[in-house]
MIKOL-683034 format. One record per residue (C-alpha): residue in three letters; x, y, z. Coordinates in steps of 0.1 Angstrom, whole numbers, padded with zeros to 4 digits, always signed. Layout:
N
ALAXYZ/...
//
This chain:
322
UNK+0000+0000+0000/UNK+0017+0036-0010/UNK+0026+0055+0018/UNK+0005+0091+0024/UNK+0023+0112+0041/UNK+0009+0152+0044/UNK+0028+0181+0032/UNK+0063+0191+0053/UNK+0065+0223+0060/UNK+0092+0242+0048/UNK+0101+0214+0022/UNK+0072+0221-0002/UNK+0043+0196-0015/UNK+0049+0161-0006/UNK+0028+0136-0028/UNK+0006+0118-0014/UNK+0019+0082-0033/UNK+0050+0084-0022/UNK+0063+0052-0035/UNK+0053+0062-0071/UNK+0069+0098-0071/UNK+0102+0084-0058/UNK+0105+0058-0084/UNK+0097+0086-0111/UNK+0127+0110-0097/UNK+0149+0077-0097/UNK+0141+0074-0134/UNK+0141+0112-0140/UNK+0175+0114-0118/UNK+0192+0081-0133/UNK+0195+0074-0100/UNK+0202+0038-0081/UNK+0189+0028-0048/UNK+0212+0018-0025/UNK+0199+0005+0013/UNK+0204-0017+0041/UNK+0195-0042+0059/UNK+0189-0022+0092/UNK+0164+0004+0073/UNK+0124+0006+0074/UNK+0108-0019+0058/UNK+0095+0003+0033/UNK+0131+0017+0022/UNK+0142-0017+0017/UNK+0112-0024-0007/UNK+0116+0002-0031/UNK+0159-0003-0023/UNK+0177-0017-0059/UNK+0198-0037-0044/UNK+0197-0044-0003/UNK+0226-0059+0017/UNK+0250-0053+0041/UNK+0281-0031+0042/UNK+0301-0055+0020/UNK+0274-0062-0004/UNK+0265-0024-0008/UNK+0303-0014-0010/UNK+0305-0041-0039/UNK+0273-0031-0055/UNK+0285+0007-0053/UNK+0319-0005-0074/UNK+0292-0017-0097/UNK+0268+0010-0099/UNK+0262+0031-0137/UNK+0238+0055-0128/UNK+0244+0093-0127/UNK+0229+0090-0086/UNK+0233+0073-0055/UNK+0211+0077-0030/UNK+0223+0055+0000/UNK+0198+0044+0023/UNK+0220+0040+0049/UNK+0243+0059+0073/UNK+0268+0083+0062/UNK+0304+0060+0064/UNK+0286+0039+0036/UNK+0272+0069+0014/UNK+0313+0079+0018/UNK+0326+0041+0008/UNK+0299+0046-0024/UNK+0315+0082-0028/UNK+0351+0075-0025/UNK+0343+0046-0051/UNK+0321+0067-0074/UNK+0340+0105-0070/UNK+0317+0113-0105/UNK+0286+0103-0093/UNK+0264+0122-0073/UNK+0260+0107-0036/UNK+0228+0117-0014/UNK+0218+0101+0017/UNK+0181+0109+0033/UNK+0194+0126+0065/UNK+0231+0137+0067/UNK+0229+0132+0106/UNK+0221+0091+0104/UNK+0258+0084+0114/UNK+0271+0056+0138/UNK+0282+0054+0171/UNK+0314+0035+0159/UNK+0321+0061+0137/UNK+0317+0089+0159/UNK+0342+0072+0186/UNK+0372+0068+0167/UNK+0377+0104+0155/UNK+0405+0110+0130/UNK+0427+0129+0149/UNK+0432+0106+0180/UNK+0433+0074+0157/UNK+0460+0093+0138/UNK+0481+0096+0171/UNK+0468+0060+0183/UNK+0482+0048+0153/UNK+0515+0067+0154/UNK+0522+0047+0188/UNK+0526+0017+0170/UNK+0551+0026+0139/UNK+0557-0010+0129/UNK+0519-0023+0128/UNK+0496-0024+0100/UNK+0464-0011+0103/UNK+0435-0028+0097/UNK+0394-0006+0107/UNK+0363-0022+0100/UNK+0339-0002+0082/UNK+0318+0018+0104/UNK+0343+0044+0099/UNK+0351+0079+0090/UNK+0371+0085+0050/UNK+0398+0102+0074/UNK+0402+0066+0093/UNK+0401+0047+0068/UNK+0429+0071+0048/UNK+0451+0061+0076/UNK+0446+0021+0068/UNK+0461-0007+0050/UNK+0431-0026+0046/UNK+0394-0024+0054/UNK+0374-0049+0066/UNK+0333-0055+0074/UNK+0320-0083+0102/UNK+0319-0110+0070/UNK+0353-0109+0063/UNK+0369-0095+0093/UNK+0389-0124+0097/UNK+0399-0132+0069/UNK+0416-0098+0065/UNK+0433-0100+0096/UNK+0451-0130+0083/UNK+0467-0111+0055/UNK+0486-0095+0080/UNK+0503-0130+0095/UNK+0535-0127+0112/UNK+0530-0087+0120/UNK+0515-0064+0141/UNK+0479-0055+0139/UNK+0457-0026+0149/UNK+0423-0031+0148/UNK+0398-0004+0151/UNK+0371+0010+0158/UNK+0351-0019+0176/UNK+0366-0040+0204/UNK+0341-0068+0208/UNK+0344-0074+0167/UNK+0383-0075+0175/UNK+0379-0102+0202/UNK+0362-0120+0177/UNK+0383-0115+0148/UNK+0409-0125+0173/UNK+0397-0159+0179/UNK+0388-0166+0144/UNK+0422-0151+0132/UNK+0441-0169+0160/UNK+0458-0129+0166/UNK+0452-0129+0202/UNK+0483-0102+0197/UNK+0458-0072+0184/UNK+0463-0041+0193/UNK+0423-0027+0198/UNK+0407+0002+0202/UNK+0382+0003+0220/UNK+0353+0013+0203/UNK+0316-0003+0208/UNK+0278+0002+0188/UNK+0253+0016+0205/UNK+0225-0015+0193/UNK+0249-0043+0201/UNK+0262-0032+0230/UNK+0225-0033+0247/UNK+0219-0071+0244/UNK+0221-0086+0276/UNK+0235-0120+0286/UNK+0213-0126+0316/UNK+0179-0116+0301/UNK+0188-0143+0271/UNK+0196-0165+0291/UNK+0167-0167+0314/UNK+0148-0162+0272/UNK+0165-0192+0263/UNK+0149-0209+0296/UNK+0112-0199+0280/UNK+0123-0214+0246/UNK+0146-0244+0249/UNK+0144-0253+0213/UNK+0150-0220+0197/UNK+0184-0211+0179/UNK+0200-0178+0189/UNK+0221-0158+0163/UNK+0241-0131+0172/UNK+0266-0102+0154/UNK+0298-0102+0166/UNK+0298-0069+0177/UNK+0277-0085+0208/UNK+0297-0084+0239/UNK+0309-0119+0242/UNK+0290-0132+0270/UNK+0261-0127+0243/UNK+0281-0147+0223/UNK+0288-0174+0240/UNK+0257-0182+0241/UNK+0248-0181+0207/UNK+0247-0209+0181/UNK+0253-0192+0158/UNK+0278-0157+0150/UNK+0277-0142+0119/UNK+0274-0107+0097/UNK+0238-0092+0093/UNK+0239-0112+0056/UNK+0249-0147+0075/UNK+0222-0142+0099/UNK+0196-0139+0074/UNK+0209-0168+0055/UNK+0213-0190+0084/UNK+0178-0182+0097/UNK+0160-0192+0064/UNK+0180-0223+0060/UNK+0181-0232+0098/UNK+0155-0262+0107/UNK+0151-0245+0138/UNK+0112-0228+0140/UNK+0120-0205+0167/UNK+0152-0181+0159/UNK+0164-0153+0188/UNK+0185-0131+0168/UNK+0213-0106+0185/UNK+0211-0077+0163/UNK+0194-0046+0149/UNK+0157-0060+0141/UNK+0153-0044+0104/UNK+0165-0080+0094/UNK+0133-0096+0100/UNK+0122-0084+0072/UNK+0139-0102+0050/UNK+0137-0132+0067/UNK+0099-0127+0072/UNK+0096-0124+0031/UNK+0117-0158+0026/UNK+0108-0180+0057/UNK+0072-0167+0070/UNK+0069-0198+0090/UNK+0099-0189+0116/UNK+0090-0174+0149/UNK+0117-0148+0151/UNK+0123-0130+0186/UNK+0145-0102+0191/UNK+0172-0103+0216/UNK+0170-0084+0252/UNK+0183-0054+0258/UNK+0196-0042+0297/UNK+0165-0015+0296/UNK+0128-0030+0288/UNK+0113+0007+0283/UNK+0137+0014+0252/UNK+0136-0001+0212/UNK+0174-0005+0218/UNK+0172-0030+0193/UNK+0166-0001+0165/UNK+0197+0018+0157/UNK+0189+0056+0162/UNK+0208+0066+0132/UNK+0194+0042+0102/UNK+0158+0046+0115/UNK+0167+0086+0107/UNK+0163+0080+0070/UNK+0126+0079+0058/UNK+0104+0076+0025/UNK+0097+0115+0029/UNK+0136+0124+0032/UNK+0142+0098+0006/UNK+0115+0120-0018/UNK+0134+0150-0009/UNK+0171+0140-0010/UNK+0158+0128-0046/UNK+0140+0158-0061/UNK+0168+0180-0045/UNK+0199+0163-0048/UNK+0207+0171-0013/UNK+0223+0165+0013/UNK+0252+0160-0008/UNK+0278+0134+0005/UNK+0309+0145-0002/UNK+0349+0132+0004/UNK+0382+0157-0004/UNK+0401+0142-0030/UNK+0430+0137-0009/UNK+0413+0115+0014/UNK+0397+0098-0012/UNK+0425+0085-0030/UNK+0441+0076-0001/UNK+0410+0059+0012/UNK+0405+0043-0020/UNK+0429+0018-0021/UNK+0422-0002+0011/UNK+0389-0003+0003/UNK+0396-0016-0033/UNK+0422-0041-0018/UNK+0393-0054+0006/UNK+0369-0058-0027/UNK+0399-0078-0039/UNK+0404-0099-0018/UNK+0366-0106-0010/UNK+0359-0123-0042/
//
């Protein structure tokens, strides 16, 4: 059912089928649509292509259109930027950041960094351009580890988030990482003791988790994985009742594939709050989308400098992903 949404004022008429005017200024605009998996259900249904970080960063190498407008948060409207410095990049809201972003400011990282001369430097993501200008590689949750172990035999910085490193570390066998310490607001919330006494209420169900969960999460979870592995593995699993450990705009997709799977969101530490909801994605919405379409703005924007620079451990990541 379209959307109707009244006029906003200040921002001039807003149709009243919304889904239908954005898809004409995406043809008018040549533009692609870029979300992910952590936006409203509606953003993800009228999304060209819907994934997580790695997936979009690969599908922005890929894109041909004259627009992107990146239904996401602004690090991954800078990935599609610093890989498409032609193109025109929009995101809804220029405020939807991220938490890990935010707490590994450039400056300090550059002077965290400096510390270590000899290591290499490896940041996931959820980063600034400037961070990721200061890196030899780049990595997302699907492929953190296996980045890490191009860097056998030497020192490693990982950055921004600490329970991802632990992780990595494990998987990796780099027990030797040198962390910052870093954290995201969503994954952080889960609570251990509220799953657990969860898990006493449903013995049978399968828990999935992100591995940016603090590891007592974790541990007891069957099952860790990136946003894109937990969707697989809850449409595959024969388990009928999943508890997933992450930000709940992934049941969408499972719901649309595997409608017979009782899906329950992880606890939080506070019942009163959707701390399951990242504050930032949920920013962007069908009547910013509209706007950011028919305006080209807000602009997302990288200074050539740092986007060279950033530009090749990102293209080394897509390289070594394949």
């Amino acid at each position: 059912m379209a959307a109707k949404l009244p006029a906003s004022p200040g921002n001039g008429e807003i149709p009243e089928d919304l889904e239908a005017a954005i898809l004409d200024l995406k043809r008018e605009r040549n533009a692609v649509l870029l979300a992910h998996y952590y936006q409203e259900d509606e953003v993800q249904d009228l999304a060209d292509f819907v994934g997580d970080s790695l997936a979009l960063a690969q599908a922005a190498k890929q894109v041909d259109r004259d627009v992107i407008a990146f239904c996401g948060v602004h690090f991954m409207a800078e990935t599609a930027k610093i890989l498409n410095p032609e193109r025109t990049v929009v995101i809804p809201d220029l405020e939807a950041g991220c938490s890990l972003a935010d707490g590994c400011p450039a400056d300090e990282f550059g002077e965290f960094v400096a510390r270590y001369p000899d290591a290499a430097v490896l940041t996931y993501i959820n980063t600034t351009a400037e961070v990721k200008a200061m890196s030899d590689l780049i990595c997302t949750s699907s492929n953190a580890a296996r980045m890490a172990a191009a860097f056998e035999g030497r020192p490693l910085i990982f950055a921004p988030d600490r329970h991802l490193a632990r992780w990595v570390a494990k998987q990796a066998n780099r027990p030797d990482m040198i962390v910052w310490p870093g954290t995201c607001v969503v994954h952080e919330q889960f609570s251990a003791k509220r799953l657990a006494q969860l898990l006493v209420r449903h013995p049978d169900a399968e828990v999935l988790a992100h591995p940016e969960c603090d590891e007592a999460v974790l541990d007891q979870a069957d099952f860790v994985a990136s946003t894109t592995g937990i969707i697989a593995r809850a449409i595959e699993s024969p388990a009928k009742t999943l508890i997933i450990a992450t930000e709940d705009g992934v049941f969408h997709q499972i719901q649309q594939r595997a409608p017979d799977k009782k899906l329950i969101q992880a606890p939080g530490m506070d019942e009163s709050c959707a701390c399951n909801q990242c504050p930032y994605m949920r920013l962007n919405t069908l009547e910013k989308l509209y706007l950011c379409l028919r305006d080209l703005k807000p602009e997302v924007t990288v200074p050539e400098e740092i986007r060279v620079r950033a530009l090749r451990p990102i293209e080394r990541m897509l390289e070594l992903s394949q």
